[in-house]
C-alpha positions in Angstrom: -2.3 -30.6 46.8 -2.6 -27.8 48.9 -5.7 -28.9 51.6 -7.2 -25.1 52.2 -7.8 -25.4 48.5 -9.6 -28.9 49.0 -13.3 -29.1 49.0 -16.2 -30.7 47.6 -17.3 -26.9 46.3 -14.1 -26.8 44.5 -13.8 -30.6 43.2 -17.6 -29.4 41.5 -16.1 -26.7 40.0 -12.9 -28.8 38.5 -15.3 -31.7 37.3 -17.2 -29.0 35.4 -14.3 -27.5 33.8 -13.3 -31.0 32.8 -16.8 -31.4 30.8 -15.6 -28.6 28.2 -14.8 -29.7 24.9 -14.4 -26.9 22.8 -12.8 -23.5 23.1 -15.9 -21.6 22.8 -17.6 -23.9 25.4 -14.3 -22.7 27.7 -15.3 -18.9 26.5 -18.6 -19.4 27.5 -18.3 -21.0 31.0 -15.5 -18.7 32.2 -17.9 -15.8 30.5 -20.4 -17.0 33.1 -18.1 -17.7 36.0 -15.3 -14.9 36.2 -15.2 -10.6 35.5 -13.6 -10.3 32.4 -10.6 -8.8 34.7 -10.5 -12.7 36.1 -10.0 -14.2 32.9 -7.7 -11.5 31.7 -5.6 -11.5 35.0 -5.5 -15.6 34.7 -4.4 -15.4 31.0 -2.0 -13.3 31.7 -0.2 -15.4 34.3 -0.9 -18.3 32.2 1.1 -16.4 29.4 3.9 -15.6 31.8 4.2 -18.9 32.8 4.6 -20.2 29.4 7.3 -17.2 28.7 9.5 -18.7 31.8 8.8 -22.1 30.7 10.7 -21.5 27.3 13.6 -19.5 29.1 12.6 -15.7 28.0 14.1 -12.9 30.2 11.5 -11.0 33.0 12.2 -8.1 30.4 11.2 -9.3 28.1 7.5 -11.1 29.7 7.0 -7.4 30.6 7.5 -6.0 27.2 5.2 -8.8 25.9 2.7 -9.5 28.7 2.4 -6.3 30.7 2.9 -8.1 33.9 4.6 -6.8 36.7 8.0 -7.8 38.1 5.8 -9.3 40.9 3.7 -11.1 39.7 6.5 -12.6 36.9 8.3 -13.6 40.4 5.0 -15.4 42.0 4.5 -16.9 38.5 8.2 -18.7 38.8 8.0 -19.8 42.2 4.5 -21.9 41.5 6.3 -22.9 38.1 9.6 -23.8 39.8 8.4 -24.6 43.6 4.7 -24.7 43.4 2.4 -27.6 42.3 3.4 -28.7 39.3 -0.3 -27.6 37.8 1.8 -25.1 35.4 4.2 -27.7 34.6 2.0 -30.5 33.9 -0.2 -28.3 31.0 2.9 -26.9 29.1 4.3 -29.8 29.0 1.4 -31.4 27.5 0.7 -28.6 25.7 4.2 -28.6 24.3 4.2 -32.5 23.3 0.4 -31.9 21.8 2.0 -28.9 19.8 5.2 -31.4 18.8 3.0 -34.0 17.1 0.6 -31.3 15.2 3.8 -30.2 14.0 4.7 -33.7 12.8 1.5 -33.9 10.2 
């Protein structure tokens, strides 16, 4: 954990995000709490993370995503040197996608 990120402003912050149950309570907070630009800029490198994750080409994140070369780079160094933070979510996301596919 990186400790200049560490604070009891930011743990509030984290334990609110973990109250959210729905995805329209998630749209509404992060409504409230970012620009539209905010949420949009962290989708996006959300989305590129995913695109690295399954192996597709920088090319190719561009032509989907519309991110730059840049921040496609930053991106895979958190994914592949970073925290783990991206790594921990797809991979859940990817086991929770595995069993809906199983029903």
């Amino acid at each position: 954990m990186n400790e200049k990120l560490k604070s009891e402003m930011t743990d509030h912050l984290f334990e609110a995000i973990l109250e959210l149950r729905t995805i329209e309570e998630c749209y509404n907070f992060f409504e409230d709490l970012c620009t539209v630009k905010e949420i949009q800029e962290l989708s996006q490198r959300f989305e590129v993370a995913k695109l690295l994750f399954e192996g597709t080409k920088y090319s190719d994140i561009t032509k989907r995503t519309g991110a730059s070369p840049a921040t496609i780079s930053r991106v895979n160094r958190c994914l592949n040197y970073g925290a783990d933070g991206y790594r921990t979510v797809l991979i859940r996301l990817k086991q929770k996608s595995g069993l809906d596919d199983e029903k």
